[in-house]
DRENPA-3360 file (N, C-alpha, C; in nm, 2 decimals, always signed):
BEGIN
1 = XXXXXXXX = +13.10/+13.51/+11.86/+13.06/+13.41/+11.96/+12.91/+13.40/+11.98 ~ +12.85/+13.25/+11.96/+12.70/+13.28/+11.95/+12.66/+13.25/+12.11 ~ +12.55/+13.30/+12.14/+12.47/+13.33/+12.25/+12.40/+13.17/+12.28 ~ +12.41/+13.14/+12.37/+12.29/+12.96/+12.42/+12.21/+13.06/+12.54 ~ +12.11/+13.06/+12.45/+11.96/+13.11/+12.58/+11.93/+13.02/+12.70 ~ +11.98/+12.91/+12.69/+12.00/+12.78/+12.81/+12.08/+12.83/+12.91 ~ +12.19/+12.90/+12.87/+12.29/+12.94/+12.95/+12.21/+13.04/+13.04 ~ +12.14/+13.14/+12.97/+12.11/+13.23/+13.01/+12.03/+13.23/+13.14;
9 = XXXXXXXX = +11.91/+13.11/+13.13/+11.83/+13.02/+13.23/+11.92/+12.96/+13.31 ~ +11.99/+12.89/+13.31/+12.12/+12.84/+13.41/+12.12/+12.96/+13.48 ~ +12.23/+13.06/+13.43/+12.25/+13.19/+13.53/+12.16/+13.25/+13.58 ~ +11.99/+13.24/+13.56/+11.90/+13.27/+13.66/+11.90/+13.23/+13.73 ~ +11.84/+13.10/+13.71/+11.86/+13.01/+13.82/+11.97/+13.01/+13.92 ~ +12.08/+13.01/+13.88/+12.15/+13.04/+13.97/+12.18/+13.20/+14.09 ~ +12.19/+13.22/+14.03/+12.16/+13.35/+14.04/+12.03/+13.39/+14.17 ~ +11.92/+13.34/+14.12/+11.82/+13.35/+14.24/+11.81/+13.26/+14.38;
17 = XXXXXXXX = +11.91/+13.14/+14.34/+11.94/+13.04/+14.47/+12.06/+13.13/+14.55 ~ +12.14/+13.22/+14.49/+12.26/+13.24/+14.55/+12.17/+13.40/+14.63 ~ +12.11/+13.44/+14.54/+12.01/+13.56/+14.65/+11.95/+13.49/+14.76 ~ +11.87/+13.37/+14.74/+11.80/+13.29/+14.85/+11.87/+13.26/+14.95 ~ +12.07/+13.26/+14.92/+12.11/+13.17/+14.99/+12.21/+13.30/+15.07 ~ +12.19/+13.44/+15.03/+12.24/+13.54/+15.11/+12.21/+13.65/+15.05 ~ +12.05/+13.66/+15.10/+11.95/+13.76/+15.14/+11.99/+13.90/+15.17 ~ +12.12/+13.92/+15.23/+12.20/+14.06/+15.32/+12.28/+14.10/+15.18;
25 = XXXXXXXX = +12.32/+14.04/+15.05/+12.42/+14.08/+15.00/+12.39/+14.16/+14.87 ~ +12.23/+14.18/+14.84/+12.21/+14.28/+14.74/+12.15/+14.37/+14.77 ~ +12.09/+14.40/+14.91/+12.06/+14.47/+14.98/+12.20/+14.60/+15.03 ~ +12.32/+14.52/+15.08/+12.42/+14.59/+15.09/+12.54/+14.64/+14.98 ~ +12.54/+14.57/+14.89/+12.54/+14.67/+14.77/+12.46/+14.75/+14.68 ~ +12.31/+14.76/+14.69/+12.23/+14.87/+14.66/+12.29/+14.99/+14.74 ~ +12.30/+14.97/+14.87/+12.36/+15.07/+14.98/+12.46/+15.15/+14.94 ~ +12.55/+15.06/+14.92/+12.71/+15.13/+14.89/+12.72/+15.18/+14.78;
33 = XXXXXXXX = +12.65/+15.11/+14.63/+12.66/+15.18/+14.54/+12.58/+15.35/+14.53 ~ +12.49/+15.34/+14.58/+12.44/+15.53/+14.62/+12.48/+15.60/+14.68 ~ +12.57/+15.54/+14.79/+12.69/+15.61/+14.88/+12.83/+15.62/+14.87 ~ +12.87/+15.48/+14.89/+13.02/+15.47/+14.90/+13.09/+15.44/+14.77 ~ +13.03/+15.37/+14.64/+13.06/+15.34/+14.51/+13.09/+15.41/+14.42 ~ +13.18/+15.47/+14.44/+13.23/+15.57/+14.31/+13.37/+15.53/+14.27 ~ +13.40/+15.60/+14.20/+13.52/+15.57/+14.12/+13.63/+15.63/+14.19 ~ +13.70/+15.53/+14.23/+13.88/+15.55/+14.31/+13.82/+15.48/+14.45;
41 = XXXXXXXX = +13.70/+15.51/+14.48/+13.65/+15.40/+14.64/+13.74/+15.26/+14.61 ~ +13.77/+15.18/+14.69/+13.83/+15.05/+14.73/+13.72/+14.97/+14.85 ~ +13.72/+14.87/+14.74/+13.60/+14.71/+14.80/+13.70/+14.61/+14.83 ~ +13.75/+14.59/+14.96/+13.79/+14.50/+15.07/+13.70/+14.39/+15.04 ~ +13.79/+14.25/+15.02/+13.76/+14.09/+15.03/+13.82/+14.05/+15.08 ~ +13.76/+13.96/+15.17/+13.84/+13.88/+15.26/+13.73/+13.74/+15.30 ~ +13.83/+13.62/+15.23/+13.72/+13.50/+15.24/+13.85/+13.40/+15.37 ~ +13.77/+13.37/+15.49/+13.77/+13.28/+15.59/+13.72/+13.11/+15.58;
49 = XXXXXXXX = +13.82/+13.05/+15.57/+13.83/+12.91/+15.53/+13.76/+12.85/+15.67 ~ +13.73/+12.71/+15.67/+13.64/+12.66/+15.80/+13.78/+12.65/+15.89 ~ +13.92/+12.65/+15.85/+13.98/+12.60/+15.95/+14.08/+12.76/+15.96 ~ +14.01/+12.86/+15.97/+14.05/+12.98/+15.99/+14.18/+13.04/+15.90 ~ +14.22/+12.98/+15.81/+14.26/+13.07/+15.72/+14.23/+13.14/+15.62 ~ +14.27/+13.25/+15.65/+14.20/+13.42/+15.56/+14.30/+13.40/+15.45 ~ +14.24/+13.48/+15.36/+14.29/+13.53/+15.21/+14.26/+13.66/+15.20 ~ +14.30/+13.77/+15.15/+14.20/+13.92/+15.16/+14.33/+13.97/+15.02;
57 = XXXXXXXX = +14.24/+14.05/+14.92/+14.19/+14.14/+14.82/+14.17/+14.29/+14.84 ~ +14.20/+14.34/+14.77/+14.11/+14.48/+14.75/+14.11/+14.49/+14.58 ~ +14.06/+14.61/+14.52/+14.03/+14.67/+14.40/+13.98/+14.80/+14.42 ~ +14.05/+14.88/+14.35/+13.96/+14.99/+14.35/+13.88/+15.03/+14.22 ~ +13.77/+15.05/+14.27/+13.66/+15.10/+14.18/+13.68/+15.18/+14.04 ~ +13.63/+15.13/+13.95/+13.63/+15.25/+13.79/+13.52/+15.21/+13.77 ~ +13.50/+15.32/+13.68/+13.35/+15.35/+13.59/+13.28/+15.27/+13.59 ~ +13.42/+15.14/+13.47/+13.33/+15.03/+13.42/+13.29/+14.91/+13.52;
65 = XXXXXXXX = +13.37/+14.92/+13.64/+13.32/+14.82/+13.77/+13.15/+14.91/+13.75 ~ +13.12/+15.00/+13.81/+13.03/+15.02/+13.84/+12.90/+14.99/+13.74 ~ +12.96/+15.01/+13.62/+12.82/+14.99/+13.54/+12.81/+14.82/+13.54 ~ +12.89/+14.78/+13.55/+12.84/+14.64/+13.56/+12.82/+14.56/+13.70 ~ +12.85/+14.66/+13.81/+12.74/+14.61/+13.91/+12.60/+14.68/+13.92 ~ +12.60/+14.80/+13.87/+12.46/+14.82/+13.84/+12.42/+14.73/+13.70 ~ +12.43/+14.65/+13.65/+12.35/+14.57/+13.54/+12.31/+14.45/+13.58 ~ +12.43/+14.42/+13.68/+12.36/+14.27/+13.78/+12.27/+14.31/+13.87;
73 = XXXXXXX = +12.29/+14.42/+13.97/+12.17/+14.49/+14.04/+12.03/+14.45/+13.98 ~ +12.04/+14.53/+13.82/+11.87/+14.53/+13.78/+11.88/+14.40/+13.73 ~ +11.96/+14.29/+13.70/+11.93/+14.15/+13.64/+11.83/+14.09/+13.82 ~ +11.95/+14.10/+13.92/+11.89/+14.04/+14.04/+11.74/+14.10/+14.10 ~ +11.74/+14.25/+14.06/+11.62/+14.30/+14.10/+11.48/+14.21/+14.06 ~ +11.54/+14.18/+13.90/+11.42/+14.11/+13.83/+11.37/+13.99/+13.88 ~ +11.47/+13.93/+13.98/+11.43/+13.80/+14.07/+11.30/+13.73/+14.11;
% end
């Protein structure tokens, strides 16, 4: 599968509007991952529609969850 480096500028850009556009959310996973983010921990979602209907998720945490939110961590750090 070949690589488009365009893409790759897309996902910054995006990427840096979606930090712009919630400031509190890499900040609060830095947190959790040095504390609460280990492997067998469970990350609760729950997304609220404008006309109040919920959906909610969980997952529990493995290895490879974590190494790949620490790789987006250092991609968003580089912001």
């Amino acid at each position: 599968m070949a690589f488009n480096p365009a893409d790759l500028l897309r996902v910054r850009s995006a990427a840096a509007k979606f930090n712009s556009n919630h400031p509190k959310l890499l900040p609060f996973f830095n947190a959790a991952r040095g504390k609460a983010m280990t492997p067998g921990s469970v990350i609760e979602i729950a997304i609220t529609d404008p006309n109040g209907e919920k959906i909610e998720t969980n997952l529990r945490v493995q290895e490879s969850d974590i190494e790949l939110i620490n790789l987006l961590m250092e991609i968003g750090a580089k912001q």
